[in-house]
GUDRENPA-682404 format. One line per field, with one value per residue (C-alpha): x, z, y; residue in one letter. Coordinates in nm, 2 decimals, always signed. Example, Ala and Ser with C-alpha at 12.3 -4.5 7.8 and 13.67 -1.06 7.14 Angstrom:
u <- (+1.23|+1.37)
w <- (+0.78|+0.71)
v <- (-0.45|-0.11)
r <- (A|S)
//
This chain:
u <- (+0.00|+0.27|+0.35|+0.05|+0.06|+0.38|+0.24|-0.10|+0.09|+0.23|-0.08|-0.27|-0.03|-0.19|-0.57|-0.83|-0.91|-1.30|-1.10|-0.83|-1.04|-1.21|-0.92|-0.72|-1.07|-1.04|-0.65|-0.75|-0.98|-0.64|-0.69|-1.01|-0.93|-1.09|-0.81|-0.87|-0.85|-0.53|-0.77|-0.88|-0.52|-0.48|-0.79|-0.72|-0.32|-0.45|-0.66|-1.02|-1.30|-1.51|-1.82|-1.59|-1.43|-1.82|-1.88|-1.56|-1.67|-2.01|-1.89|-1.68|-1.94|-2.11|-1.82|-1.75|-2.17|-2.21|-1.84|-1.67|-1.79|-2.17|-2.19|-2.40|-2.12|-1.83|-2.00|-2.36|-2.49|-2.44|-2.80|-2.83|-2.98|-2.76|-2.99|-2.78|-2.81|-3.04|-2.81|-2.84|-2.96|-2.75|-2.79|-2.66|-2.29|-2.16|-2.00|-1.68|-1.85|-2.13|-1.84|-1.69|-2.03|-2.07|-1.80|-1.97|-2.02|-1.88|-1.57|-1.42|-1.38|-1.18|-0.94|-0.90|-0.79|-0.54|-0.40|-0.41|-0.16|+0.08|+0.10|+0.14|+0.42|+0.57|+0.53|+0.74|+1.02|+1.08|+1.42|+1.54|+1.44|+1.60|+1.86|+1.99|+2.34|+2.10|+2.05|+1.96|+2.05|+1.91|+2.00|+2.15|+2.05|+1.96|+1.72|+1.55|+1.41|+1.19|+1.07|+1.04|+0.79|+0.57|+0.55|+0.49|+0.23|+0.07|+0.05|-0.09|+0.18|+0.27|+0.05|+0.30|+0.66|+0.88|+1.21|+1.53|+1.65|+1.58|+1.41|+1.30|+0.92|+1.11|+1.23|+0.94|+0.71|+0.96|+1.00|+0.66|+0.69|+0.96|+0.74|+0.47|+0.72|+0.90|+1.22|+1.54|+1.31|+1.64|+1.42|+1.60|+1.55|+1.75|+1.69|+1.40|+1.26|+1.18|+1.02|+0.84|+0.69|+0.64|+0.45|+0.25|+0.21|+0.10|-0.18|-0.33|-0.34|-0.57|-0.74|-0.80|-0.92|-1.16|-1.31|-1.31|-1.54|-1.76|-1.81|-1.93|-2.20|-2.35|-2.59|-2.40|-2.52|-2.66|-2.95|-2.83|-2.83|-2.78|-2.67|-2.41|-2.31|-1.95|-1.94|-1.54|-1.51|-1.67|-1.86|-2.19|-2.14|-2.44|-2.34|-2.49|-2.35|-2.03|-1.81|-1.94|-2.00|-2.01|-1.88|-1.99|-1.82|-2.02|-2.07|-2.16|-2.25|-2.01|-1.84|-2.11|-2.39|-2.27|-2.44|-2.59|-2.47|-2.81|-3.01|-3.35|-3.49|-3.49|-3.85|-3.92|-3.72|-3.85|-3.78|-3.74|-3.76|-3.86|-3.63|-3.82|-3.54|-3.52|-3.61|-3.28|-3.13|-3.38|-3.35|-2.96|-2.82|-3.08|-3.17|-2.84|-2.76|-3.08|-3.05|-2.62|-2.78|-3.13|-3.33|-3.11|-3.44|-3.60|-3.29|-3.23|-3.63|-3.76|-4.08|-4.22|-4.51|-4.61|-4.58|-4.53|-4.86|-4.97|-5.25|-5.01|-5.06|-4.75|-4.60|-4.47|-4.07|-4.05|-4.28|-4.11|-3.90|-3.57|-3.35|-3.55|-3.62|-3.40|-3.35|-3.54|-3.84|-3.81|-4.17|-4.16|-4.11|-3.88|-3.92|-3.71|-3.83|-3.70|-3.45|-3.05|-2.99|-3.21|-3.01|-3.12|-3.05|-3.29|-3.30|-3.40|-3.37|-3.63|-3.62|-3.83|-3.59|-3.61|-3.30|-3.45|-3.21|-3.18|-2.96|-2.97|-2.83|-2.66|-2.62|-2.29|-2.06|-1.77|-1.71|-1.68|-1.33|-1.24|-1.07|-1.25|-1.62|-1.74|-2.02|-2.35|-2.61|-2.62|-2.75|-2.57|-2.51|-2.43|-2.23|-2.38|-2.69|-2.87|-2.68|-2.72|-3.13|-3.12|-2.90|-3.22|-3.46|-3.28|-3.25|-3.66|-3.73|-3.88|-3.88|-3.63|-3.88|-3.73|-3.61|-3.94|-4.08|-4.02|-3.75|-4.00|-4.27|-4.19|-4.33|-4.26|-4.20|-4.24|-4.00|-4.08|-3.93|-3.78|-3.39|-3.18|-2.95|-2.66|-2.50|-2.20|-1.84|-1.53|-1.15|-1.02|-1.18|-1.04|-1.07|-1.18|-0.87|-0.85|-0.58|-0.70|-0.67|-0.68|-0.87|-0.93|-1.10|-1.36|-1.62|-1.38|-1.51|-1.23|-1.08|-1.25|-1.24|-0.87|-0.80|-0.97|-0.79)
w <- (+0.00|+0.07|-0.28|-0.34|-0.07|-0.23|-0.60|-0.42|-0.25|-0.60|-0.77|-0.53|-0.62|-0.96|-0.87|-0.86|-0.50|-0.53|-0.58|-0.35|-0.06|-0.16|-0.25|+0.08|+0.29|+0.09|+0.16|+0.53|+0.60|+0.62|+1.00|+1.07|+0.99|+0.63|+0.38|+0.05|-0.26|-0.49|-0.79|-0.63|-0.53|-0.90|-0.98|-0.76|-0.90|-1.27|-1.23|-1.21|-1.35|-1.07|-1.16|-1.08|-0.77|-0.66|-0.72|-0.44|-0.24|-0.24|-0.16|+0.06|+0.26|+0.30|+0.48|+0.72|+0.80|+0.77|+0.80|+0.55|+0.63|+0.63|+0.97|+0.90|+0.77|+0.93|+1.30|+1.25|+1.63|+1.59|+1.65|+1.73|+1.48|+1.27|+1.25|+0.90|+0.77|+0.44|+0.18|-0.09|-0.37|-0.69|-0.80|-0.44|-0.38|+0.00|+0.15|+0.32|+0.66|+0.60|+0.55|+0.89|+1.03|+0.91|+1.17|+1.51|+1.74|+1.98|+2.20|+2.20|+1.82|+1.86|+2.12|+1.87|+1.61|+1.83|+1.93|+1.55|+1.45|+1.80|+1.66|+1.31|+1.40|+1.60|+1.32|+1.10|+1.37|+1.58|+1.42|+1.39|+1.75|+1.88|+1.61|+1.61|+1.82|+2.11|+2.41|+2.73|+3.08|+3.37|+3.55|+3.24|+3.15|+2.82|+2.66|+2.43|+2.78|+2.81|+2.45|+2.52|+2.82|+2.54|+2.33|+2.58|+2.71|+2.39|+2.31|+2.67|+2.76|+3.11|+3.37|+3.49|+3.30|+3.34|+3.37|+3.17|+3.36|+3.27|+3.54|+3.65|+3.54|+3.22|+3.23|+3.34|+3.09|+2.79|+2.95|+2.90|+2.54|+2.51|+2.63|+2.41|+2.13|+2.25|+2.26|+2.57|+2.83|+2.94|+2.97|+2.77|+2.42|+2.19|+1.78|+1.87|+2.16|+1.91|+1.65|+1.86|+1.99|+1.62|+1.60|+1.87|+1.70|+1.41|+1.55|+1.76|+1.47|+1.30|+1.64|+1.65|+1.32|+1.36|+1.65|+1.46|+1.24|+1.51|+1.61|+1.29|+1.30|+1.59|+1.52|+1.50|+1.78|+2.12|+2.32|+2.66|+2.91|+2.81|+3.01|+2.80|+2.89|+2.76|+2.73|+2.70|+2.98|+3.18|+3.28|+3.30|+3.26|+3.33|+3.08|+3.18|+2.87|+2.64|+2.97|+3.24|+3.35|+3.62|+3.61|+3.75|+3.78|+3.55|+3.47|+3.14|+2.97|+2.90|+2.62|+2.48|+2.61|+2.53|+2.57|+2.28|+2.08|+2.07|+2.20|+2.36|+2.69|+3.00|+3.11|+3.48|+3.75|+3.98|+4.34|+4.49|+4.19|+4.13|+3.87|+3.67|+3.52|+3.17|+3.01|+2.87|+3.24|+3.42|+3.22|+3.27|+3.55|+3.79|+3.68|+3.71|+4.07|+4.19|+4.10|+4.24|+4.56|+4.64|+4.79|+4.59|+4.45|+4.81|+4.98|+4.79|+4.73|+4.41|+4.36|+4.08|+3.87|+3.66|+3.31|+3.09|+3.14|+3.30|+3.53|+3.59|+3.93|+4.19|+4.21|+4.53|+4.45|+4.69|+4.43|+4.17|+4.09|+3.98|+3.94|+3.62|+3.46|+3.16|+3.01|+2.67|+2.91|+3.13|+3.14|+3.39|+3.54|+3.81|+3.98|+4.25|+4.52|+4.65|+4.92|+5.02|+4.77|+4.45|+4.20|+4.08|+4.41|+4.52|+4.18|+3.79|+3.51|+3.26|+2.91|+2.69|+2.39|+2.20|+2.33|+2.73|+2.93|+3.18|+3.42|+3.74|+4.10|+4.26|+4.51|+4.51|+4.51|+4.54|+4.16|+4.11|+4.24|+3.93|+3.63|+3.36|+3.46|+3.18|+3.46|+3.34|+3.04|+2.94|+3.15|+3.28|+3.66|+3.79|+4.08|+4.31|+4.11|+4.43|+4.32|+3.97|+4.02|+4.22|+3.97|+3.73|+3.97|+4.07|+3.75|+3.67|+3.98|+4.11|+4.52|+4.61|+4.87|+4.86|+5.20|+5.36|+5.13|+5.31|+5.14|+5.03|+4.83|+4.50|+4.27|+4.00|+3.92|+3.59|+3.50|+3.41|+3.10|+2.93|+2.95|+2.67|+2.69|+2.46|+2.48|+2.29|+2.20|+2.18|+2.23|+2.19|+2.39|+2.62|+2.98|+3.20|+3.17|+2.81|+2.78|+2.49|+2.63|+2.46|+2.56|+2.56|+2.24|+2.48|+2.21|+1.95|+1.75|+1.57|+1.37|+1.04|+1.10|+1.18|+0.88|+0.65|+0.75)
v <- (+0.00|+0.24|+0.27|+0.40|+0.63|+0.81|+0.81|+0.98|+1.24|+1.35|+1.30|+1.53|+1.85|+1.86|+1.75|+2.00|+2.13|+2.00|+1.62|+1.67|+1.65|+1.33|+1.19|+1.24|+1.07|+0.80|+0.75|+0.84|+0.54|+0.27|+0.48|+0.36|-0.06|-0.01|-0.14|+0.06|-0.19|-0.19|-0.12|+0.16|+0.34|+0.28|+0.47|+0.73|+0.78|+0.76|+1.10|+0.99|+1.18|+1.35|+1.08|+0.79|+0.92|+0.98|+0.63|+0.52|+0.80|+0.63|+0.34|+0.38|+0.60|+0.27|+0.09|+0.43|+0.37|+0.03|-0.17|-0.32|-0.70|-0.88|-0.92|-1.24|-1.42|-1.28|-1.30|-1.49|-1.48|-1.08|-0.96|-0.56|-0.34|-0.16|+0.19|+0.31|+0.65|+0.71|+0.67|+0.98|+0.98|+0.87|+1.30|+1.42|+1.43|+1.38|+1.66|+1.60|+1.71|+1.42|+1.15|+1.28|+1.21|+0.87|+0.78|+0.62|+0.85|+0.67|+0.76|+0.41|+0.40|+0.74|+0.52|+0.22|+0.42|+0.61|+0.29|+0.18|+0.43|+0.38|-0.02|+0.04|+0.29|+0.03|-0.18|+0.03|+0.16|-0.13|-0.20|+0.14|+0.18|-0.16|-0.22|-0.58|-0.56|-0.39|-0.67|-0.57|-0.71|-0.64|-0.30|-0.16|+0.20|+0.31|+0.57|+0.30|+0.14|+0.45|+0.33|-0.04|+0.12|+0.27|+0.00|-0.29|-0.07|-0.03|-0.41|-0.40|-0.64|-0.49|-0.28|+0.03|+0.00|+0.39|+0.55|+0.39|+0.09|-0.22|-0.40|-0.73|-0.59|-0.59|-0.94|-1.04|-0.92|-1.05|-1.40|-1.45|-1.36|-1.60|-1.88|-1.77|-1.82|-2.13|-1.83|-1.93|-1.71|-1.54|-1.23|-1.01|-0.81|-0.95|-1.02|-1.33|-1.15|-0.83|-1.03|-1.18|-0.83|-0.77|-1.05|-0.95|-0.59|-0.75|-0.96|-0.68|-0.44|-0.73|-0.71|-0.36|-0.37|-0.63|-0.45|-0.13|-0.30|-0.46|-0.06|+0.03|-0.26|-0.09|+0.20|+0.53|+0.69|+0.49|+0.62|+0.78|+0.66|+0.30|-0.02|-0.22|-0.58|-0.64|-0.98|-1.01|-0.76|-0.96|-0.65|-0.45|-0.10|+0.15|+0.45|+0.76|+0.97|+0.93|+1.01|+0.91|+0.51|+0.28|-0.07|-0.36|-0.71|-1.00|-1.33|-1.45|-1.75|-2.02|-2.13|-2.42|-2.17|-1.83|-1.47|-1.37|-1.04|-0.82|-0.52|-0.50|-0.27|-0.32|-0.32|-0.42|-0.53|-0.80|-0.85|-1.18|-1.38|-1.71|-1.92|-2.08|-2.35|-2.41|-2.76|-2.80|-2.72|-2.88|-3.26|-3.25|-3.05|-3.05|-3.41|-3.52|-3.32|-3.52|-3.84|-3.83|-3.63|-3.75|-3.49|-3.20|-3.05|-3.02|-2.88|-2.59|-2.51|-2.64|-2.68|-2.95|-2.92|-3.18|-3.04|-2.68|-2.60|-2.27|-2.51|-2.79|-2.92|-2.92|-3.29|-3.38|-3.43|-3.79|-3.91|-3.92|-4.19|-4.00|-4.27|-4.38|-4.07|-3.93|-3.64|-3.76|-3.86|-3.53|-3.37|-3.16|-2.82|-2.72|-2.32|-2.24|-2.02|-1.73|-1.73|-1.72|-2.04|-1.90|-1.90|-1.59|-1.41|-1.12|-0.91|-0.96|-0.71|-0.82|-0.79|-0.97|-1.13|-1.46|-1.58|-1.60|-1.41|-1.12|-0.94|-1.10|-1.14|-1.46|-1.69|-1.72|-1.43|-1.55|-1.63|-1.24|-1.29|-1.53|-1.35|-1.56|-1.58|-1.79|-1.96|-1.86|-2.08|-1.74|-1.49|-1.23|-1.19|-0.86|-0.80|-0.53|-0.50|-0.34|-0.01|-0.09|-0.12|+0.22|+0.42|+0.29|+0.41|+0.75|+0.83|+0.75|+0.98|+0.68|+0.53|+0.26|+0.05|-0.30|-0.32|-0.28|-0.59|-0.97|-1.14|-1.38|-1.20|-1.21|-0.87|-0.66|-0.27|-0.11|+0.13|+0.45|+0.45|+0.15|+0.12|+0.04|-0.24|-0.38|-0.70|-0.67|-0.86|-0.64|-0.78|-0.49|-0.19|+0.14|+0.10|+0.43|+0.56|+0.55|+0.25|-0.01|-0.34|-0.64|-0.92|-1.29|-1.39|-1.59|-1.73|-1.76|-1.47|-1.31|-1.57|-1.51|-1.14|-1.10|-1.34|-1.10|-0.83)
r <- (X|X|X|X|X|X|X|X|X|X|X|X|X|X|X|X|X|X|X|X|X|X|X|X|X|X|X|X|X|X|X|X|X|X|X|X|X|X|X|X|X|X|X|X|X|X|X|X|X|X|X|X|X|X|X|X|X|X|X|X|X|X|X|X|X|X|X|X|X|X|X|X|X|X|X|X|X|X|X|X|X|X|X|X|X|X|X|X|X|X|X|X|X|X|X|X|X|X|X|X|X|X|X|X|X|X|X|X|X|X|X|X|X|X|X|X|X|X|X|X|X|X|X|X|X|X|X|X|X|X|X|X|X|X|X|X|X|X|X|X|X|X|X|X|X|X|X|X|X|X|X|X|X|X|X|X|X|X|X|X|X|X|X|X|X|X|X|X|X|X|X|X|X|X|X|X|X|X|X|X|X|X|X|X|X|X|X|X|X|X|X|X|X|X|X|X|X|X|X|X|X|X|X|X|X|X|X|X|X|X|X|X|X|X|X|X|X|X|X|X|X|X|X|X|X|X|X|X|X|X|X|X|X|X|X|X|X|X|X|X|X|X|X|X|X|X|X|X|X|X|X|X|X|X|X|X|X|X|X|X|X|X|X|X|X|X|X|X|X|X|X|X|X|X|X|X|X|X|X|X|X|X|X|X|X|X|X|X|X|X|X|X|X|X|X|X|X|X|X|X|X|X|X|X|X|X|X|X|X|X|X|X|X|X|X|X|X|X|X|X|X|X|X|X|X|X|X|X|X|X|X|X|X|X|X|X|X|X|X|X|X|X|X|X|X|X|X|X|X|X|X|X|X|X|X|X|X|X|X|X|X|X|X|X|X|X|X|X|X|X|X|X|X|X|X|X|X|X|X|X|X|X|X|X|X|X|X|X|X|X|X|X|X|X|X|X|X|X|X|X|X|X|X|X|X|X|X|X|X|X|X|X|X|X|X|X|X|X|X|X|X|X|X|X|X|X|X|X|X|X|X|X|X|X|X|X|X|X|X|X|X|X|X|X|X|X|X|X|X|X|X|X|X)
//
């Protein structure tokens, strides 16, 4: 591409002025993740006549509002609307002020593109900056250990890395790339060691770029406030405006039952809920846990009912002969009632969605502590969802009255106003200080994407 770059810049001293600022968006959008075709640099070198250089502006237009990939193929559980912007009319050019618009308005895609451009610098200046005889040991001084700080930072390789000595942090930090890369994990920065950062560079740019593009699958602008469920994060994030946000710790759904990708409202919260179990969870795990523990179901305070119907009749749970039900034979329902071991805990976000789940609380807090909380069949528990509840409620001017309810009457409130709510997947996304950090690829999402790119 960069050959084209260099004929472009030459090209552009003779184009008319009305072109030149076409042309130079179009040799812009490499920023954004949105590779411009070789067929079209050609075009753009070869002097193209205003009416074709509509036509790529046009097009291209459509990748800045829409992304550059079907989203159906390229990520098929990806179910949010899109929302794109009326595309004008065949007679109507774009101004270069509408094509800055098309850009999501979101401050997170600003933060992957400014980490696009630190990585492909490092990409470009690695060698210069740590030539091939430069090996570091540990305690040795040297201004390019100030530079190794950037760019391990960058790859989000290391948490806190200054001054010009080269640390154990340092060793540390490169030992573990060695392993990565089957390297001698001596720890220091030698020839390997920097190829293997490069390597590392490499893949994250592909990263960022993928996730650039998941960004401009979502609708340009988001409704504020907003609750988004960051399913990588393994957060829940109630988003006031584009500044402000609180985080809460999540659990979300495991690999072979993962949280969907889509948006819907937040409706209702209920209080004290009753889990009503799901057939597919009800003929395996709870089957499963009953017939290794008999008396499971009673213990933690199921109550049976003898089919899926609204009217079914309770069935006392001795009654049944466990031992010689399975799952293909499993008929009937299992609700849990509300107390300290309901799974559910004491709140529920609803939200009415095909896929069946919700925000909720927990019964056992303790797995907030775990790094990777991959726990859930695909809900999403919230910790410290009491607050999160109130924000909702503060915000809708409405009165916070659980604690005077008994912890075992189960009800409902109707918000005010319903609340948006995202579920999305990003493995690449700015923490609250700004920092892009890079993140498990839990679901196994980005091969395709980072392979087109």
């Amino acid at each position: 591409m960069h050959r084209w770059v260099v004929m472009l810049i030459g090209f552009t001293l003779h184009a008319k002025a009305d072109n030149t600022a076409y042309i130079n968006w179009i040799a812009g959008l490499p920023d954004q993740g949105i590779p411009v075709e070789d067929l079209d640099w050609q075009r753009l070198v070869a002097s193209p006549s205003p009416a074709v250089l509509q036509q790529m502006v046009r097009r291209y237009a459509l990748y800045v509002d829409r992304g550059r990939l079907d989203k159906r193929l390229f990520q098929p559980g990806w179910q949010i609307d899109d929302q794109p912007r009326k595309e004008k009319d065949q007679s109507q050019r774009y101004s270069i002020d509408d094509l800055k618009s098309l850009e999501p308005d979101l401050p997170q895609y600003r933060a992957l593109i400014n980490s696009l451009k630190k990585l492909k610098n490092w990409s470009l200046m690695a060698a210069q900056e740590f030539p091939d005889d430069l090996i570091f040991f540990k305690d040795d001084q040297h201004p390019a250990v100030a530079r190794l700080n950037e760019w391990l930072m960058d790859l989000d390789l290391a948490e806190h890395l200054e001054g010009s000595v080269y640390t154990q942090a340092h060793k540390d930090v490169l030992t573990q790339v060695q392993l990565q890369f089957d390297l001698m994990p001596d720890g220091r920065l030698g020839i390997m060691t920097r190829q293997a950062l490069l390597a590392i560079t490499h893949e994250r740019i592909r990263t960022l770029k993928a996730n650039l593009e998941r960004l401009r699958w979502l609708p340009s602008t988001l409704p504020y406030p907003h609750i988004r469920v960051d399913i990588a994060g393994f957060n829940v994030a109630w988003v006031k405006n584009k500044t402000h946000h609180k985080i809460h710790k999540a659990i979300v759904g495991m690999r072979h039952k993962q949280t969907p990708v889509f948006n819907d409202q937040v409706e209702s919260v209920t209080f004290n809920p009753v889990w009503k179990v799901p057939h597919s969870i009800a003929a395996h795990s709870m089957l499963r846990a009953e017939r290794k523990e008999p008396g499971f179901l009673k213990r933690e305070g199921f109550v049976v009912y003898e089919s899926w119907e609204d009217r079914a009749p309770a069935v006392a749970i001795d009654k049944v002969n466990w031992r010689s039900m399975t799952p293909g034979i499993f008929r009937y329902r299992l609700e849990q009632q509300p107390g300290e071991k309901n799974r559910l805990g004491r709140f529920k976000l609803d939200l009415p969605n095909q896929f069946g789940v919700y925000l909720h609380d927990t019964d056992k807090p303790e797995l907030f502590e775990e790094e990777r909380r991959m726990f859930s069949s695909g809900c999403t528990r919230v910790e410290g969802i009491a607050d999160l509840i109130q924000t909702i409620f503060h915000q809708q001017s409405m009165a916070w009255v659980h604690k005077t309810a008994p912890e075992e009457l189960t009800y409902k409130r109707m918000l005010f106003q319903p609340v948006p709510i995202y579920f999305v997947y990003f493995t690449a996304w700015p923490d609250e200080s700004g920092r892009v950090r890079f993140r498990e690829d839990i679901y196994r999402q980005d091969a395709a994407m980072t392979s087109w790119f």
